[in-house]
C-alpha positions, 0 to 999 in steps of 0.5 A, a space after each residue: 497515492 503514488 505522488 505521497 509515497 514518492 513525497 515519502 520517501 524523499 522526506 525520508 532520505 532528506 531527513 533520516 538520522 543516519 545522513 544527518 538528520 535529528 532524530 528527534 525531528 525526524 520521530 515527529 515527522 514520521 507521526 505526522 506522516 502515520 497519523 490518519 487523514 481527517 475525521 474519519 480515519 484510515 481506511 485499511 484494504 486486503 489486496 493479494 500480491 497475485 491481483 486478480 488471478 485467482 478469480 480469473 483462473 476460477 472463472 476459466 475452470 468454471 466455464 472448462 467445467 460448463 463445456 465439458 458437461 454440456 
């Protein structure tokens, strides 16, 4: 995944039409890079900024919570 953006974005800087590239090319290459993988499609996944804080800090007061019942 990070080797394709990389790819990406070196594509990108070599043929963007503000350093010289046309623009026509530089349209259909950006659909070629947009379009979806194989038969199956694209594949979209939530992820938070944060990762997996939220749940950890969940489980921390759970356990405080347990503790402090018992």
């Amino acid at each position: 995944m990070r080797a394709d953006r990389h790819d990406f974005s070196v594509w990108v800087r070599a043929h963007h039409p503000d350093v010289g590239g046309d623009p026509e090319q530089f349209a259909a290459g950006i659909e070629r890079w947009r379009a979806p993988c194989g038969e199956a499609g694209s594949v979209t996944v939530f992820r938070s900024r944060r990762g997996l804080w939220p749940l950890v800090c969940w489980a921390r007061r759970r356990r405080r919570a347990k503790r402090h019942l018992a």
